[in-house]
PDB file of N, CA, C and O in Angstrom:
ATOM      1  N   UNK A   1       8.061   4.590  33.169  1.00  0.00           N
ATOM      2  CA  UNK A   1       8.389   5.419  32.018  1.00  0.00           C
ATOM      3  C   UNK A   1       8.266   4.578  30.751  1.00  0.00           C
ATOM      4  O   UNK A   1       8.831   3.519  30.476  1.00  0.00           O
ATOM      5  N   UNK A   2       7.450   5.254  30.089  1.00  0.00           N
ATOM      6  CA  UNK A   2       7.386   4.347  28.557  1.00  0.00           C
ATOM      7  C   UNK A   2       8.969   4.277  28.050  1.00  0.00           C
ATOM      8  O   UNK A   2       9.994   4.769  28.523  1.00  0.00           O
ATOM      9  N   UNK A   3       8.722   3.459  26.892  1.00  0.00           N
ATOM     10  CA  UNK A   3      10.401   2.982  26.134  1.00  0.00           C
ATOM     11  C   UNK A   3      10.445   3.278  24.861  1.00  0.00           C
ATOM     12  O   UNK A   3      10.162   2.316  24.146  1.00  0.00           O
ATOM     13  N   UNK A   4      10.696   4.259  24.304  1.00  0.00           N
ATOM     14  CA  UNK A   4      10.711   4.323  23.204  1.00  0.00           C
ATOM     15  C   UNK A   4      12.204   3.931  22.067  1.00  0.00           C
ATOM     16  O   UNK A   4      13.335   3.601  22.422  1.00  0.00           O
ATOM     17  N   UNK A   5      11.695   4.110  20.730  1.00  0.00           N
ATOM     18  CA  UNK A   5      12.887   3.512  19.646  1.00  0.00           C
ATOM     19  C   UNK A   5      13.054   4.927  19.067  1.00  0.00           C
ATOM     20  O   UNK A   5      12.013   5.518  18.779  1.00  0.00           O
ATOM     21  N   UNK A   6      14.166   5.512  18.871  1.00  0.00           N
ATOM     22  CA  UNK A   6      13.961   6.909  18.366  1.00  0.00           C
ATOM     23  C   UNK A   6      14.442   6.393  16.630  1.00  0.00           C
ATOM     24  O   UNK A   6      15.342   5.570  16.461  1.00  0.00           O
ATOM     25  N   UNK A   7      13.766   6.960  15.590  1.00  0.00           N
ATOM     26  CA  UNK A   7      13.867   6.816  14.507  1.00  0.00           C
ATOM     27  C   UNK A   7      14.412   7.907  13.723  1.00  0.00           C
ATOM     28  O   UNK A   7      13.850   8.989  13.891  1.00  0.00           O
ATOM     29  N   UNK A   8      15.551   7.863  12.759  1.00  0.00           N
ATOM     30  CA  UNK A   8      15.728   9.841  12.141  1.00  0.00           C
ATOM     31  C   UNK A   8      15.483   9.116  11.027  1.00  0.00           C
ATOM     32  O   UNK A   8      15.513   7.892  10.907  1.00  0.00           O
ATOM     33  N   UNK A   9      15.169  10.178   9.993  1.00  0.00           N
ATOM     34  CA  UNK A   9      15.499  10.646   8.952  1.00  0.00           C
ATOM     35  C   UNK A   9      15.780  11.951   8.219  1.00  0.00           C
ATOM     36  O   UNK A   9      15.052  12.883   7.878  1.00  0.00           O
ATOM     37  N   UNK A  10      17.521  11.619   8.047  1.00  0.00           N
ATOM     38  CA  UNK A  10      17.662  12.638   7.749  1.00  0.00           C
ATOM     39  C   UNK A  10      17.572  13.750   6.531  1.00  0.00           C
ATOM     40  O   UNK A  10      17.788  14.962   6.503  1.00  0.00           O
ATOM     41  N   UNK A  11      17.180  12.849   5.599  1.00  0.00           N
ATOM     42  CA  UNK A  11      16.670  14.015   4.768  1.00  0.00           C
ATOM     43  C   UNK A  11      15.542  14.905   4.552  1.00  0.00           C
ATOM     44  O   UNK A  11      15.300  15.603   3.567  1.00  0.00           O
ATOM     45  N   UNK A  12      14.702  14.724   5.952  1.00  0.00           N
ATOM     46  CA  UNK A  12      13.775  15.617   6.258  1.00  0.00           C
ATOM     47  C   UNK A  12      14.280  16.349   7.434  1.00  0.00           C
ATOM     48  O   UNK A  12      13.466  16.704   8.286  1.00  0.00           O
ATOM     49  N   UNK A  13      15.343  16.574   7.553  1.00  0.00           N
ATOM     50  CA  UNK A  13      16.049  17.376   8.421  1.00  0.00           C
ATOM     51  C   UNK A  13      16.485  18.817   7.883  1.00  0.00           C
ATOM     52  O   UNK A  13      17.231  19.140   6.958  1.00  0.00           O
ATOM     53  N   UNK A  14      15.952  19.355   8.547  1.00  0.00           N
ATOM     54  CA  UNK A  14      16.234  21.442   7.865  1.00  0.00           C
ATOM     55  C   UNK A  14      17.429  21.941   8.447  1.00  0.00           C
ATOM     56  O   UNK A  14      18.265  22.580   7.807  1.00  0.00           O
ATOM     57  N   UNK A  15      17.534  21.616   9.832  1.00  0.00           N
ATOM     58  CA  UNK A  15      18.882  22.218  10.522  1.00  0.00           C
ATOM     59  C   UNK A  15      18.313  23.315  11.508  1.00  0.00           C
ATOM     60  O   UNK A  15      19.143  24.130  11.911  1.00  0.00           O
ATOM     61  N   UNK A  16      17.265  23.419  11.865  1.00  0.00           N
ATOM     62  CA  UNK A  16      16.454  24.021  12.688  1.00  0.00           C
ATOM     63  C   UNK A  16      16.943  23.979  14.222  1.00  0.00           C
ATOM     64  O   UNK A  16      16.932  25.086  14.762  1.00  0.00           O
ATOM     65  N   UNK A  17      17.289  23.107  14.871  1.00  0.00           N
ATOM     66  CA  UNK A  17      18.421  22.722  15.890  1.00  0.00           C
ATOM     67  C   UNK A  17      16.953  22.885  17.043  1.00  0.00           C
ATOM     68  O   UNK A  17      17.276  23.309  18.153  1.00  0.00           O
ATOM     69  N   UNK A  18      15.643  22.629  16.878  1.00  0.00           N
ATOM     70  CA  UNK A  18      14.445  22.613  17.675  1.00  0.00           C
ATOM     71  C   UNK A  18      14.785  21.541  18.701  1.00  0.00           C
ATOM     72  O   UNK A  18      14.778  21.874  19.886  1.00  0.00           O
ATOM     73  N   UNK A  19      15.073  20.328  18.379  1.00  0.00           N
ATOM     74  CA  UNK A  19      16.048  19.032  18.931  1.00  0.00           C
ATOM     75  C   UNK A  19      16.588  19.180  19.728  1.00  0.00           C
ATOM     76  O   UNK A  19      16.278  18.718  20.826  1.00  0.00           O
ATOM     77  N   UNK A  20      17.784  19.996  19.478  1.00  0.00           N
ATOM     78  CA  UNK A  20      19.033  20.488  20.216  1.00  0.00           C
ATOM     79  C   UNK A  20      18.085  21.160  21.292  1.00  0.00           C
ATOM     80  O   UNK A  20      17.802  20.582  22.342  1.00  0.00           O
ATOM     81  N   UNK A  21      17.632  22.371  20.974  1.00  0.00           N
ATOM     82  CA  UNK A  21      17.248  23.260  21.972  1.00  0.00           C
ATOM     83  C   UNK A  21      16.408  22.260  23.285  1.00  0.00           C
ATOM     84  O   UNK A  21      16.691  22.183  24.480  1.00  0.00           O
ATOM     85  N   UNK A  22      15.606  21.766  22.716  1.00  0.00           N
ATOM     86  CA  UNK A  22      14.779  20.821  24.149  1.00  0.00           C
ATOM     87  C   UNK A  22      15.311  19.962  24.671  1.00  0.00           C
ATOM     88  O   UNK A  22      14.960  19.547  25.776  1.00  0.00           O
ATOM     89  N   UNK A  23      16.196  19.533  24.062  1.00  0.00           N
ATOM     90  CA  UNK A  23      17.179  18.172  24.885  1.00  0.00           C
ATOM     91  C   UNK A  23      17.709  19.325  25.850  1.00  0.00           C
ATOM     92  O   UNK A  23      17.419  19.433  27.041  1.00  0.00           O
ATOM     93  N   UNK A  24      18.345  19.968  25.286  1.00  0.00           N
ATOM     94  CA  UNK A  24      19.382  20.560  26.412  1.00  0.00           C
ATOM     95  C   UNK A  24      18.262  21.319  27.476  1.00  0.00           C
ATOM     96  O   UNK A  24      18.523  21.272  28.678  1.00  0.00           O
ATOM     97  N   UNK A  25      17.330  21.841  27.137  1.00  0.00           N
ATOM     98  CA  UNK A  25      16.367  22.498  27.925  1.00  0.00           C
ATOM     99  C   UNK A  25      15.692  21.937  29.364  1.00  0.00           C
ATOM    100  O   UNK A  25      15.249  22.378  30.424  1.00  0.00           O
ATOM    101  N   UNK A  26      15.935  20.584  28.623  1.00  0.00           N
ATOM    102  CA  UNK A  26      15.188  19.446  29.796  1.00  0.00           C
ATOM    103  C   UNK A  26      16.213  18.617  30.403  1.00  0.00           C
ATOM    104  O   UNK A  26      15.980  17.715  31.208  1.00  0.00           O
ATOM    105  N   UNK A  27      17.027  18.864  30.102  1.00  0.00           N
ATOM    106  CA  UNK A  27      18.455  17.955  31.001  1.00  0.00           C
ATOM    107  C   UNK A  27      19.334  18.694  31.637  1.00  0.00           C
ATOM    108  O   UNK A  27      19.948  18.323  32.638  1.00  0.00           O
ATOM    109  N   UNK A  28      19.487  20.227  30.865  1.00  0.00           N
ATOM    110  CA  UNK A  28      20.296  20.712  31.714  1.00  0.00           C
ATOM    111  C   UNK A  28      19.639  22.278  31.792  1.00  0.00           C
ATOM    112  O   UNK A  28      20.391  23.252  31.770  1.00  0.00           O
ATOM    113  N   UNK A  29      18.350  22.406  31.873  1.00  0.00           N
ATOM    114  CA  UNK A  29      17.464  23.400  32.466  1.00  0.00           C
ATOM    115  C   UNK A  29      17.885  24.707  31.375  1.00  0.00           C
ATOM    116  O   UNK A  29      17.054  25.596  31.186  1.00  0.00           O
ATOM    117  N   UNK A  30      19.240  24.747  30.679  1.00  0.00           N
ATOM    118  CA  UNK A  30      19.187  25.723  29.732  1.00  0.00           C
ATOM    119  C   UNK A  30      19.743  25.795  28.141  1.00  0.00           C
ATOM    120  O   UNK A  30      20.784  25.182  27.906  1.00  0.00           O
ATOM    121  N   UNK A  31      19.259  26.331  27.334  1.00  0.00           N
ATOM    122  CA  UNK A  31      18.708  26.271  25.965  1.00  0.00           C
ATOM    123  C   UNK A  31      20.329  26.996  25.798  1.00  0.00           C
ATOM    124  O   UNK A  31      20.711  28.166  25.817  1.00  0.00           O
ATOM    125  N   UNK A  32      21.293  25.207  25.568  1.00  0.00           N
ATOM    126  CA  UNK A  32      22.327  25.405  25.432  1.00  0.00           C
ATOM    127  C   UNK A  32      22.747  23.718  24.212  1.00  0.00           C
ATOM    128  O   UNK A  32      22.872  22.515  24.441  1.00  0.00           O
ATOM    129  N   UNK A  33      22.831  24.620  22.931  1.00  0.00           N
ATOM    130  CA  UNK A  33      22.679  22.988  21.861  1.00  0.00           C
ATOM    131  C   UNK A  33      23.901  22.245  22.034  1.00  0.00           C
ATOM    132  O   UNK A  33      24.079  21.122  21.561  1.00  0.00           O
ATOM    133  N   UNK A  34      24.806  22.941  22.775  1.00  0.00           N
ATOM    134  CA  UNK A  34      26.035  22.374  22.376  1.00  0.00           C
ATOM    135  C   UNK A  34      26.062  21.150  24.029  1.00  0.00           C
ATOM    136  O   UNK A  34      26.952  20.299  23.994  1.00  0.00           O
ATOM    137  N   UNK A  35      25.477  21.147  24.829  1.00  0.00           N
ATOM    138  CA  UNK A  35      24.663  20.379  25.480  1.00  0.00           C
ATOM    139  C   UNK A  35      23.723  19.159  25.338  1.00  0.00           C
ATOM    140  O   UNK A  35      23.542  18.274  26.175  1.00  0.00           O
ATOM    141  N   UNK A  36      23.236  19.268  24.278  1.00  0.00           N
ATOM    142  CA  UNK A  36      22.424  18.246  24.317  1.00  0.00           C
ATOM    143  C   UNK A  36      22.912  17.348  23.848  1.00  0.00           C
ATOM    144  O   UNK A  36      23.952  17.308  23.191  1.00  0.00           O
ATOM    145  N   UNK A  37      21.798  16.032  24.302  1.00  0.00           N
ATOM    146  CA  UNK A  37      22.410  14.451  24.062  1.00  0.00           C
ATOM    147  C   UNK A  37      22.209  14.215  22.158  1.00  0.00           C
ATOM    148  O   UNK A  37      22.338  13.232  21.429  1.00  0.00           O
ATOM    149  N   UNK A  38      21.963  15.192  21.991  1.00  0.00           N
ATOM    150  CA  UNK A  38      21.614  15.198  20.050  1.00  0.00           C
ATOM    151  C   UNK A  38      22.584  16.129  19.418  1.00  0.00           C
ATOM    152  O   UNK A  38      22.927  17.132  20.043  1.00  0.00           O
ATOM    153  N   UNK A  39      22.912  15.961  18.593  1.00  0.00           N
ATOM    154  CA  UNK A  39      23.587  17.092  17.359  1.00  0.00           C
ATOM    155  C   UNK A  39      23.056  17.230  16.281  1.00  0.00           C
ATOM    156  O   UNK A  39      22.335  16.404  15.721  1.00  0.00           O
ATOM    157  N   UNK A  40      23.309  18.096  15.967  1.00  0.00           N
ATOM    158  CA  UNK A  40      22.782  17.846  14.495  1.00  0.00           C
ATOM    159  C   UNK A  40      24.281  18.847  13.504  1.00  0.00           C
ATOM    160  O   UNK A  40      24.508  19.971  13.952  1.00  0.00           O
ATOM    161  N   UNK A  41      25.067  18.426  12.402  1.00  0.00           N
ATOM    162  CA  UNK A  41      26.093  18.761  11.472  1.00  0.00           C
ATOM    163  C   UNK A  41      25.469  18.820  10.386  1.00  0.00           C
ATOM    164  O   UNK A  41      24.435  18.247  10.041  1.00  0.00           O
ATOM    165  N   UNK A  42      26.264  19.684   9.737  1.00  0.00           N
ATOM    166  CA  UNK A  42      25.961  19.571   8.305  1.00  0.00           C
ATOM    167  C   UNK A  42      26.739  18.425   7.617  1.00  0.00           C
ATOM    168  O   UNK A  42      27.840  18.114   8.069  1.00  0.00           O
ATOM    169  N   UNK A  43      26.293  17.870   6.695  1.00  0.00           N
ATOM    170  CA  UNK A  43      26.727  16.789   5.920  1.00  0.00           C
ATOM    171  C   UNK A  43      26.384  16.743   4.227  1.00  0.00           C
ATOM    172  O   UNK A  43      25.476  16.118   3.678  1.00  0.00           O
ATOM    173  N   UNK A  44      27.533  17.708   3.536  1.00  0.00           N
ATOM    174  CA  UNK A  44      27.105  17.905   2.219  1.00  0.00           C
ATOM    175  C   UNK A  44      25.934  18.539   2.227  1.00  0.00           C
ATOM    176  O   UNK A  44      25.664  19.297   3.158  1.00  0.00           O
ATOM    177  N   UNK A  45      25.137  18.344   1.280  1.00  0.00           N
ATOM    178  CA  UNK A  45      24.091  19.715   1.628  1.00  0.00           C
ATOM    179  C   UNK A  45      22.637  19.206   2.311  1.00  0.00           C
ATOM    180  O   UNK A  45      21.475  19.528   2.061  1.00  0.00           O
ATOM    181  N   UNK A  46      22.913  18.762   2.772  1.00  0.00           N
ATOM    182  CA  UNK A  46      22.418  18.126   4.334  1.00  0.00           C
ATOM    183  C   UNK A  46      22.829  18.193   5.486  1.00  0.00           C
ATOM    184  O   UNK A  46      23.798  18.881   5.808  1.00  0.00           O
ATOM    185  N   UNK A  47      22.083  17.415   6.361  1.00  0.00           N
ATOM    186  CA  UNK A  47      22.116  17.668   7.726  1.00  0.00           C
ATOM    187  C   UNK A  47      22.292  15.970   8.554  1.00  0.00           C
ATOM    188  O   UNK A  47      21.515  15.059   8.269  1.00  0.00           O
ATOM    189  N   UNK A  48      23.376  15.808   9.527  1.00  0.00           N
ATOM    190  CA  UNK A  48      23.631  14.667  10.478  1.00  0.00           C
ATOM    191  C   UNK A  48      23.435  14.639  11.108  1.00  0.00           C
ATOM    192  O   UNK A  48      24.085  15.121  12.036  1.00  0.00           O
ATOM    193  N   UNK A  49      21.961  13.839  11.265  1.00  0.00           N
ATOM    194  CA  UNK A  49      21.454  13.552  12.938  1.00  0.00           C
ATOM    195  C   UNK A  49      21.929  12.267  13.511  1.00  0.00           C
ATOM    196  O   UNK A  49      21.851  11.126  13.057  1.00  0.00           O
ATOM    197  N   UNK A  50      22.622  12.883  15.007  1.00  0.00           N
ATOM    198  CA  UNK A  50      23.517  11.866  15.818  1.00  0.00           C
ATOM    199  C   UNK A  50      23.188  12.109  17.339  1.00  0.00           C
ATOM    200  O   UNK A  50      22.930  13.234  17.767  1.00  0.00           O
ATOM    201  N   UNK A  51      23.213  10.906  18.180  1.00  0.00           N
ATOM    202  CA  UNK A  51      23.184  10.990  19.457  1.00  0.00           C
ATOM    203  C   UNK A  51      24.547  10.305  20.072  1.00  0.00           C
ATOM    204  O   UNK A  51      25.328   9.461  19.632  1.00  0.00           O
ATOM    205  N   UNK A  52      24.487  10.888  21.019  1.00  0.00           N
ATOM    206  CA  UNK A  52      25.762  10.470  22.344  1.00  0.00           C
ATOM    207  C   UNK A  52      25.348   9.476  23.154  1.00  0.00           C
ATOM    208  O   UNK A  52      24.186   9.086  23.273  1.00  0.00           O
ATOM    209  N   UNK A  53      26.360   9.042  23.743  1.00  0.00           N
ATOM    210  CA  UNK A  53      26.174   7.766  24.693  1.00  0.00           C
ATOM    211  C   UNK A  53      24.854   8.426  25.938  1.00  0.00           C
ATOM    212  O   UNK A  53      24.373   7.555  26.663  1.00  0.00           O
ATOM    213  N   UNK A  54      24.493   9.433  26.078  1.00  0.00           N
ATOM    214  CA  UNK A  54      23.970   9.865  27.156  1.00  0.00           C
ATOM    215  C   UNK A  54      22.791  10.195  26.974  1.00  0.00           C
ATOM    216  O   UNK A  54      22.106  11.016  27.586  1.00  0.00           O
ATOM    217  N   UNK A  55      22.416   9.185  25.647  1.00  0.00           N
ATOM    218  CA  UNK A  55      21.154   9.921  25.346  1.00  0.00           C
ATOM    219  C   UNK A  55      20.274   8.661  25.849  1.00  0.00           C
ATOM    220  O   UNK A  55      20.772   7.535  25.870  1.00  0.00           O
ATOM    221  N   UNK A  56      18.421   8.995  26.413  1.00  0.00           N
ATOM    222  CA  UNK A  56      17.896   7.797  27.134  1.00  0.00           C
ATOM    223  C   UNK A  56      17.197   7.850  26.181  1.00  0.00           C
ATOM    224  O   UNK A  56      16.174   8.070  26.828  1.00  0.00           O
ATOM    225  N   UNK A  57      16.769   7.835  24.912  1.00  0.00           N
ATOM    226  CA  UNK A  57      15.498   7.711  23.570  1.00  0.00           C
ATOM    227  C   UNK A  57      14.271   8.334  24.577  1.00  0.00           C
ATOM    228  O   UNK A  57      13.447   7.518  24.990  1.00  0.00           O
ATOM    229  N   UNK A  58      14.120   9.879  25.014  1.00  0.00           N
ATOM    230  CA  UNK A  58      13.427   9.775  26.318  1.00  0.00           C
ATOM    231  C   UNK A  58      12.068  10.492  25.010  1.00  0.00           C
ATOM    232  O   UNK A  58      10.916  10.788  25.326  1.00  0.00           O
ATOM    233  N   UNK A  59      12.623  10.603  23.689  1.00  0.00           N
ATOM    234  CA  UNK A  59      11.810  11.289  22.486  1.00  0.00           C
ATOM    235  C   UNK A  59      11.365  13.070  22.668  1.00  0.00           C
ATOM    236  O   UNK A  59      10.423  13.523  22.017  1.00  0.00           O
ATOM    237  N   UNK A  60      12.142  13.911  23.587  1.00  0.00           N
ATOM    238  CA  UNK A  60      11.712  14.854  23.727  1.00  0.00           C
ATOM    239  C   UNK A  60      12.104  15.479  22.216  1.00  0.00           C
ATOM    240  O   UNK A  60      11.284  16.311  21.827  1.00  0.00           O
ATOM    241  N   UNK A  61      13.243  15.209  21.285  1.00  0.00           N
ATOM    242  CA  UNK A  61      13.638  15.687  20.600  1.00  0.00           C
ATOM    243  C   UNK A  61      12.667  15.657  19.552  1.00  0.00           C
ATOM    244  O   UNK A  61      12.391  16.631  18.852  1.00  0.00           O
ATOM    245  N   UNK A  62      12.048  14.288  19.437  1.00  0.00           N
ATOM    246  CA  UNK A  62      11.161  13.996  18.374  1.00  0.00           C
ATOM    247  C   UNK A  62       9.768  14.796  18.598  1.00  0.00           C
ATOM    248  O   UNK A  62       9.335  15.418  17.628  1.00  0.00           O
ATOM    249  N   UNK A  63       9.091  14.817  19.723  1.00  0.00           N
ATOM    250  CA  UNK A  63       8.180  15.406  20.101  1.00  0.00           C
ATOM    251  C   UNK A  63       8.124  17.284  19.715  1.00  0.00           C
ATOM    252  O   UNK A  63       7.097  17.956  19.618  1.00  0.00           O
ATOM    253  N   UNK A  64       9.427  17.726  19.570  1.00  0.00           N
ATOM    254  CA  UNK A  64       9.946  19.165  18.670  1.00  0.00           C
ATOM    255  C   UNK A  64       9.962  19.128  17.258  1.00  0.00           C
ATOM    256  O   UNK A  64       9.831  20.158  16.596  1.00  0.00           O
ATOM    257  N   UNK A  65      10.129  17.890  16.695  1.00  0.00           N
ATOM    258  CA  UNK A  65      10.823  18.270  15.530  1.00  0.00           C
ATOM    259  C   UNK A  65       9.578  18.039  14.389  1.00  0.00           C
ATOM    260  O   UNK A  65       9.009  17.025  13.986  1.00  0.00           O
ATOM    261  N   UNK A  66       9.412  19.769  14.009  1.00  0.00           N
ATOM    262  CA  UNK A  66       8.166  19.537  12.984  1.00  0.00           C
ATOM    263  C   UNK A  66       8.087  19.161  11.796  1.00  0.00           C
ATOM    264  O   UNK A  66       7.184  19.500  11.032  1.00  0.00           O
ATOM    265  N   UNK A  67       9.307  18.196  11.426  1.00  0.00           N
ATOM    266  CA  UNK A  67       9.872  17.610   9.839  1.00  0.00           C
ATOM    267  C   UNK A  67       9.698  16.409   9.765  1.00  0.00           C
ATOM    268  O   UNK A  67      10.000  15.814   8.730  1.00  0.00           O
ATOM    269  N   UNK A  68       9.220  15.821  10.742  1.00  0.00           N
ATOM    270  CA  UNK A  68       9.470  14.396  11.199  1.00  0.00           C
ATOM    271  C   UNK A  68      10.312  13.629  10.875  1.00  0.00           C
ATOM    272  O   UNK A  68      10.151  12.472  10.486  1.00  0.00           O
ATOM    273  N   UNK A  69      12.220  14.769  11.141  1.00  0.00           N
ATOM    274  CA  UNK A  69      13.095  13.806  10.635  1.00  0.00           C
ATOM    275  C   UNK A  69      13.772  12.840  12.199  1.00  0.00           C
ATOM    276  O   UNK A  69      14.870  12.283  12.222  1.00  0.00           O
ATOM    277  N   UNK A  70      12.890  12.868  13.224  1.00  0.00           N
ATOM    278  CA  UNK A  70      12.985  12.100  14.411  1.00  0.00           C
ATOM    279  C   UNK A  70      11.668  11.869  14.582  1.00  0.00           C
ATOM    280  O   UNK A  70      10.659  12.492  14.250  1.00  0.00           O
ATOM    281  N   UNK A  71      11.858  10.867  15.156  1.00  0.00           N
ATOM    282  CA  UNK A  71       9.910  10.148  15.641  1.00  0.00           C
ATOM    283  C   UNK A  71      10.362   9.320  16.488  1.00  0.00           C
ATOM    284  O   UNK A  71      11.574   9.194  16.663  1.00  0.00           O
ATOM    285  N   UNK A  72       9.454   8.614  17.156  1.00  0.00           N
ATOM    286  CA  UNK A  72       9.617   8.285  18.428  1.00  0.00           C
ATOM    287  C   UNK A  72       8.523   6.856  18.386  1.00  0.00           C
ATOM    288  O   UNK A  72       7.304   7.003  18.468  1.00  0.00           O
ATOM    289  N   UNK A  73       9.074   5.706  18.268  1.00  0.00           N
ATOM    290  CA  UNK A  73       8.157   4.524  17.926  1.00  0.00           C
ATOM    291  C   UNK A  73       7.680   3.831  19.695  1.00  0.00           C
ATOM    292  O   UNK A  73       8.759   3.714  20.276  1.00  0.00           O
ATOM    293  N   UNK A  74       7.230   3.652  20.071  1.00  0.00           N
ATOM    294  CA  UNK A  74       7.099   2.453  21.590  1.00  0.00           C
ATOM    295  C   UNK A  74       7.742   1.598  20.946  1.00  0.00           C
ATOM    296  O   UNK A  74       7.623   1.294  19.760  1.00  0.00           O
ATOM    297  N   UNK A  75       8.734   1.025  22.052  1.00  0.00           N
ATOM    298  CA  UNK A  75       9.397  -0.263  22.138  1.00  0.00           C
ATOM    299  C   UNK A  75       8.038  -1.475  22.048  1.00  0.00           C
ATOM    300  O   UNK A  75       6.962  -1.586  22.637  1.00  0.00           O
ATOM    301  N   UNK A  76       8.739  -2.249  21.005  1.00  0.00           N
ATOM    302  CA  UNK A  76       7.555  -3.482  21.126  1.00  0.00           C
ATOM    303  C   UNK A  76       7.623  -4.629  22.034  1.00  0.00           C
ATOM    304  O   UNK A  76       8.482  -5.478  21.793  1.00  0.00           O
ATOM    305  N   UNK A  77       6.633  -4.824  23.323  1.00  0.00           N
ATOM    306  CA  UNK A  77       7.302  -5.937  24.501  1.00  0.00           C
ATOM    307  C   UNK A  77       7.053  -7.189  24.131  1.00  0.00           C
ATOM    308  O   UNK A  77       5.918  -7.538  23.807  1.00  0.00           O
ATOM    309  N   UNK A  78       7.968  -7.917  24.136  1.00  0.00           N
ATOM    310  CA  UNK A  78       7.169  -9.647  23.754  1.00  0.00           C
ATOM    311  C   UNK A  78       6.809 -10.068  25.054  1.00  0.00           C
ATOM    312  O   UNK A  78       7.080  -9.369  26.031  1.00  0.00           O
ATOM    313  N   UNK A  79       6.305 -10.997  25.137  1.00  0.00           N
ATOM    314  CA  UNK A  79       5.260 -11.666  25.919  1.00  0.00           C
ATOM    315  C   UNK A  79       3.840 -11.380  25.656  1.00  0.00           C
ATOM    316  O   UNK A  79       2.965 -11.942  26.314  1.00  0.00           O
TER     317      UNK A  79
END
């Protein structure tokens, strides 16, 4: 399994909860946000993107999110 670095930014964050929906979709088979290893809050008139201890950077969230306020970098290997 590749390794990825998950990256946010949140002020390209809309509140769209696309994130939410596929995390939970793919971990726990149903399109339940309050489930997933992501949240997303409002924060002033913005939006707080946060993950839980249970999250693996597996980037499904980023791979949804058409704001690119998550992206998904490869881990860089030394050697």
């Amino acid at each position: 399994m590749d390794e990825y670095i998950i990256q946010k930014n949140e002020k390209r964050c809309t509140g769209c909860l696309r994130c939410e929906l596929a995390c939970s979709e793919v971990y726990t088979k149903l399109f339940a946000p309050v489930k997933a290893k992501i949240q997303i809050t409002t924060k002033g008139d913005g939006f707080q993107i946060e993950f839980n201890d249970e999250c693996r950077e597996c980037g499904i969230c980023a791979d949804h999110c058409f704001y690119d306020a998550i992206e998904k970098k490869a881990k860089e290997t030394k050697g």
